[in-house]
SEKOL-418100 format. One record per residue (C-alpha): residue in three letters; x, y, z. Coordinates in steps of 0.02 Angstrom, whole numbers, plus 32768, in hexadecimal, padded with zeros to 4 digits. Layout:
residues N
AlaXYZ ...
***
This chain:
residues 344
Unk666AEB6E6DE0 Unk66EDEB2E6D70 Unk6764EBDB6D2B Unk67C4EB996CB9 Unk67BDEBE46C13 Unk6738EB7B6BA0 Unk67A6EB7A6AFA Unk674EEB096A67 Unk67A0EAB969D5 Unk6750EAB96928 Unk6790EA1268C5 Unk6747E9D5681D Unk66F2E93F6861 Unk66D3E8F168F2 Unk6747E86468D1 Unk67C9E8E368F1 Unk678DE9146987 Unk67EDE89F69F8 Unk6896E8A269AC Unk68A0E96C69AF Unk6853E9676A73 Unk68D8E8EF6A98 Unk6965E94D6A53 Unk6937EA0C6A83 Unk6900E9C06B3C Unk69A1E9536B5F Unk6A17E9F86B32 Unk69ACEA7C6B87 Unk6A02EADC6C22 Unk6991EB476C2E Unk68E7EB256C97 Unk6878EB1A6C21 Unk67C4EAB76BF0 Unk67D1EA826B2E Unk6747EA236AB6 Unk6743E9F86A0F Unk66ABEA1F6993 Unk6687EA3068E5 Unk6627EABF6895 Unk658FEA386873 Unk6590EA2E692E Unk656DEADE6957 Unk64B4EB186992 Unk64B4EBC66954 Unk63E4EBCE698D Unk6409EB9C6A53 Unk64CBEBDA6A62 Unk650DEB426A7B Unk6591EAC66A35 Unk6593E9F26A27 Unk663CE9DE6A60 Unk66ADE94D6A88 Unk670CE9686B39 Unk6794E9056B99 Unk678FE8F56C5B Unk67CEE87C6CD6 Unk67FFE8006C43 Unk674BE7FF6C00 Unk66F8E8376B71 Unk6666E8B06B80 Unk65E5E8EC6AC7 Unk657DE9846B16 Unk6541EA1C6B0C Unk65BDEAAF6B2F Unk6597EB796B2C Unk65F9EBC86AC1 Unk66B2EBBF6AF6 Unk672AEC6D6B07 Unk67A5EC3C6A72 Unk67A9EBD169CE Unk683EEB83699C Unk67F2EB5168CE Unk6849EABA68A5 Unk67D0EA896817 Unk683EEAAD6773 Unk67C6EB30672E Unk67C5EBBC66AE Unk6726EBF966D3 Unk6729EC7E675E Unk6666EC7A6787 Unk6660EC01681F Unk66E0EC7F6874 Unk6685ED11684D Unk65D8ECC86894 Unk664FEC96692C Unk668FED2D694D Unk65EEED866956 Unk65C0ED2369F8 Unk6676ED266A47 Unk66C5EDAE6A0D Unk6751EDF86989 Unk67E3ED9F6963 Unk67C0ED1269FD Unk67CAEC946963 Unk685EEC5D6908 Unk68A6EC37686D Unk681AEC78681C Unk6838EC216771 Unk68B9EB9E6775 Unk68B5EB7366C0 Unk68FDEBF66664 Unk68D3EC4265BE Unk698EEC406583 Unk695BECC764EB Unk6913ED476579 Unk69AFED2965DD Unk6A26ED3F6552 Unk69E0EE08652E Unk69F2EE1F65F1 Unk6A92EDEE65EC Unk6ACFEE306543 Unk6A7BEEE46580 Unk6AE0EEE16620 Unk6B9AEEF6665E Unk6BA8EE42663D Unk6B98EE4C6574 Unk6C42EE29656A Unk6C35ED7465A7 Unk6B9FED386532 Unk6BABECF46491 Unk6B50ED3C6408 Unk6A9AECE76403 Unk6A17ECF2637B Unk6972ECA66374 Unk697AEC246312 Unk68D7EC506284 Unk692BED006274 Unk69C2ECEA6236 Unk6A21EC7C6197 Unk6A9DEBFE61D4 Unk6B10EBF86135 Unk6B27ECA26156 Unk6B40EC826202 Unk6BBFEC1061E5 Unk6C25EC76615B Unk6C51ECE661FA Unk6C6BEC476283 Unk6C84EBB16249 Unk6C46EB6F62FE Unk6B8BEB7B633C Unk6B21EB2963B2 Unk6A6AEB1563A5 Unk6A03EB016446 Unk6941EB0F6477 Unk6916EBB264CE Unk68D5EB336558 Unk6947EAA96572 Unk69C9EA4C6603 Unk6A3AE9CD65FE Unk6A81E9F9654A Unk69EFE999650B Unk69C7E9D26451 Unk6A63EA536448 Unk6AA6EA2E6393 Unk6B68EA576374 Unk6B6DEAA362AA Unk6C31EA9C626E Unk6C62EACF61C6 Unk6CFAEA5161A7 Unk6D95EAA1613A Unk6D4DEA4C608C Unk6CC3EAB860C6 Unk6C54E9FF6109 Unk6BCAEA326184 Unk6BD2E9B76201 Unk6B1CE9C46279 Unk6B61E95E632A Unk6AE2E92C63BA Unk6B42E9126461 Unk6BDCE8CA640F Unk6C4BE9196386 Unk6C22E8866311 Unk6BBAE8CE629A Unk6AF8E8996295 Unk6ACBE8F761E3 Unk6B58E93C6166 Unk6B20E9C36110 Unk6B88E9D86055 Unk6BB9EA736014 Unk6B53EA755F8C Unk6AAFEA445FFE Unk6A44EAB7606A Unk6A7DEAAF612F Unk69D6EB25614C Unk6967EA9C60FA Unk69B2EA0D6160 Unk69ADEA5E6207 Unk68EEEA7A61DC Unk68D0E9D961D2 Unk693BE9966277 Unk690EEA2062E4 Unk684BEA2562B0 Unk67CDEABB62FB Unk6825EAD563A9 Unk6867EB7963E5 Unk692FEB7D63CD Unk69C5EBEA63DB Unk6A58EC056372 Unk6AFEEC1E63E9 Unk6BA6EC5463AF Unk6C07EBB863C5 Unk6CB3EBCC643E Unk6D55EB796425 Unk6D60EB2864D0 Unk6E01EB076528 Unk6E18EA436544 Unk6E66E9DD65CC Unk6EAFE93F658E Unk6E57E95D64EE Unk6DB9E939653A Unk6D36E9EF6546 Unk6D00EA2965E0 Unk6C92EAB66633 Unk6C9DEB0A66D5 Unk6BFBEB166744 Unk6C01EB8D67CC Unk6B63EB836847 Unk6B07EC0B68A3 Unk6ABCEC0C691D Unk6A4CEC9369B0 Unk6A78EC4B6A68 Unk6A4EECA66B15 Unk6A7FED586ADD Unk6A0DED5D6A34 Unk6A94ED8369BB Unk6AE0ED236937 Unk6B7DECD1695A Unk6BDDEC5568E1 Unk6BE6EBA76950 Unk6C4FEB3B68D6 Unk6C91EB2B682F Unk6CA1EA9867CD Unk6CEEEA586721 Unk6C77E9DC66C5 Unk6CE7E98D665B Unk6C8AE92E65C1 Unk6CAEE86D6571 Unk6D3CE86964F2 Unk6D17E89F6442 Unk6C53E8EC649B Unk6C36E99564AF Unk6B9FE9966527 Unk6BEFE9BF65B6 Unk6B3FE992661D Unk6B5DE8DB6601 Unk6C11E8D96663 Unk6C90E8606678 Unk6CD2E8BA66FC Unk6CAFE94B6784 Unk6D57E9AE67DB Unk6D69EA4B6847 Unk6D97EADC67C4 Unk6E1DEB166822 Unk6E7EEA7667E8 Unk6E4CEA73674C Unk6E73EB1B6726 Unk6F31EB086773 Unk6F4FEA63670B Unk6F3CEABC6675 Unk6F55EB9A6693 Unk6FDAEBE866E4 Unk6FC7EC0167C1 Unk6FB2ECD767B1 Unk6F2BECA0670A Unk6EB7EC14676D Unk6ECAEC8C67F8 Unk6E74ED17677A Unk6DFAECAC672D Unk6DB0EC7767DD Unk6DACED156819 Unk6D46ED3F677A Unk6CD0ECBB6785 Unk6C94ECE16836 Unk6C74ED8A67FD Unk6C2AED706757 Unk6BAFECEE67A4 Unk6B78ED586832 Unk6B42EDE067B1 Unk6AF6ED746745 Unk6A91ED3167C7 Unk6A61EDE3680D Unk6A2BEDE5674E Unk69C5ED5A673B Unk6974ED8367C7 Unk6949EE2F6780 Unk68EFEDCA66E7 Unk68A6ED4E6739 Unk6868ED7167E7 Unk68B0ED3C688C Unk692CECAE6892 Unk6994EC516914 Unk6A04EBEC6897 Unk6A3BEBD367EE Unk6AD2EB8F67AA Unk6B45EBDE6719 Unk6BA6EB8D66A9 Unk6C3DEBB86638 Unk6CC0EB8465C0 Unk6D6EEBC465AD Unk6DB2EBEA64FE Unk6E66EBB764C6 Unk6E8AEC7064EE Unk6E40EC6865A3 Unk6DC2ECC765A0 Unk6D1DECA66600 Unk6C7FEC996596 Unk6BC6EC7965E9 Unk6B6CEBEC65A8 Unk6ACFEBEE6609 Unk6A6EEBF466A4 Unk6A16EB6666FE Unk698BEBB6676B Unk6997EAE167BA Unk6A3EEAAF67BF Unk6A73E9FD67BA Unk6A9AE9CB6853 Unk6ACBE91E684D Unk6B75E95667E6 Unk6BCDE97B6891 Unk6BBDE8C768E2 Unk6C5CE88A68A4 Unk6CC2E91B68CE Unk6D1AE9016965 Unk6D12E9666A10 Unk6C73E9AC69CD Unk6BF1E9C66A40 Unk6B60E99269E0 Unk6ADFE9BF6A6F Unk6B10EA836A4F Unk6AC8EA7E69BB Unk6A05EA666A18 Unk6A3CEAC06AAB Unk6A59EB5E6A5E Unk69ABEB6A6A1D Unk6973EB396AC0 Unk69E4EBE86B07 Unk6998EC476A7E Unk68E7EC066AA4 Unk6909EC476B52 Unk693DECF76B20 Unk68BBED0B6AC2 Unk6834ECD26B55 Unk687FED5B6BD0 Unk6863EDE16B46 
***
């Protein structure tokens, strides 16, 4: 009889299936026996799961029991799956609960906790008046409560002959709003009926005039605990503010000493290892167990650290062109985590 731990993972589709097996099986140290599923492929009625397996260089569809862990990589905000999991393997044997994140729930835990001091002010956007908004900050972003890869986030800037320029991506204005016309009216019309939120917009630090955000990643391993595995600066395309579509990826610690003082970059790091550990510890707390998540921050021109957001899935492809990086620990720590969790 075959001991191993049976550990499934839960993908969107099963044309994922392969590609995640692949990865999480080729970085694994631990002994372990992994297949991928999707929720469709569950069988609730006999206790059993379609799932895709690798062995010996062939692949094997069949029926599995129920496996001992469930590393959820389906990008999910819905938490019911897990729940209907967890009643046949146990609490907390299933992780990152929801991956997607509801970025207005997340702001209150945050702005409620010792970490208030590091989020920008955040409104809803149907509750509150932008023009007055703006007569206090002449800088706001506007993002969807469920969103990734910058995609919709709006930058509002009230120019000095009081111009609102609307920018997608790019500074270059797509709508100019006069100051005699209605900025409420206008945003109506380009952000339509979705759910948005209204963020206090931060004067970022630059390097070489370009804008650029730090991403620090975290990550459980063998021990169960958060630990902060790397930190990154995404730095965005001249004259673009979207730092998500990069022109480059660096280690922070270099970016940080090109343009803040040794004993300052020294501070800053130190901060953003803590800061991200806690704001993991309270994401989790929200959101229901996790194994990963990524945080990301700007500087302002007066160095101090703001949160941006969470990713509950972070990016992973960003740290293939940074050099020395072992691009395998970012599977195989999942993998250690997995393993923890099975000896539980």
């Amino acid at each position: 009889m075959d001991k191993r731990p049976l550990i499934g993972i839960m993908v969107t589709n099963r044309n994922r299936r392969k590609r995640i097996l692949d990865l999480c099986q080729g970085y694994q140290n631990q002994n372990l026996r992994l297949y991928a599923f999707t929720p469709a492929d569950i069988r609730w009625n006999k206790r059993r799961i379609i799932g895709l397996s690798r062995k010996n260089g062939k692949w094997t569809q069949r029926m599995f029991p129920f496996p001992l862990v469930v590393y959820n990589r389906c990008y999910n905000k819905d938490s019911m799956t897990i729940q209907l999991l967890e009643k046949v393997i146990g609490q907390n044997k299933c992780f990152n609960t929801i991956n997607q994140f509801n970025k207005w729930d997340l702001y209150n835990q945050l702005h409620q906790s010792s970490l208030s001091q590091y989020v920008p002010d955040t409104f809803q956007y149907n509750e509150v008046n932008i023009t007055e908004l703006l007569d206090k900050n002449n800088l706001l972003f506007i993002k969807p409560i469920y969103g990734s890869k910058g995609a919709s986030v709006y930058r509002i800037d009230r120019t000095s002959n009081d111009d609102i320029h609307i920018s997608l991506h790019s500074l270059a204005p797509r709508v100019i709003c006069r100051k005699n016309e209605s900025i409420q009216e206008k945003l109506d019309v380009l952000l339509g009926q979705k759910n948005y939120l209204v963020q206090q917009g931060i004067q970022m630090s630059q390097l070489d005039r370009q804008y650029f955000d730090i991403r620090v990643l975290v990550q459980k391993g063998n021990v169960g605990q958060w630990m902060v595995y790397n930190i990154t600066c995404r730095v965005a395309y001249e004259r673009f503010f979207n730092t998500s579509m990069c022109e480059h990826v660096y280690d922070a610690p270099e970016i940080l000493k090109r343009i803040l003082s040794p004993e300052k970059a020294t501070e800053i790091l130190q901060s953003l290892n803590e800061v991200s550990v806690m704001a993991a510890q309270e994401a989790e707390t929200l959101m229901g167990s996790l194994g990963e998540l990524s945080v990301d921050f700007v500087l302002d021109k007066q160095s101090k650290l703001w949160i941006i957001e969470l990713n509950g899935k972070p990016q992973k492809n960003i740290y293939e062109d940074l050099k020395g990086f072992k691009h395998k620990d970012l599977y195989r720590r999942p993998m250690q985590y997995v393993y923890y969790l099975s000896q539980k």
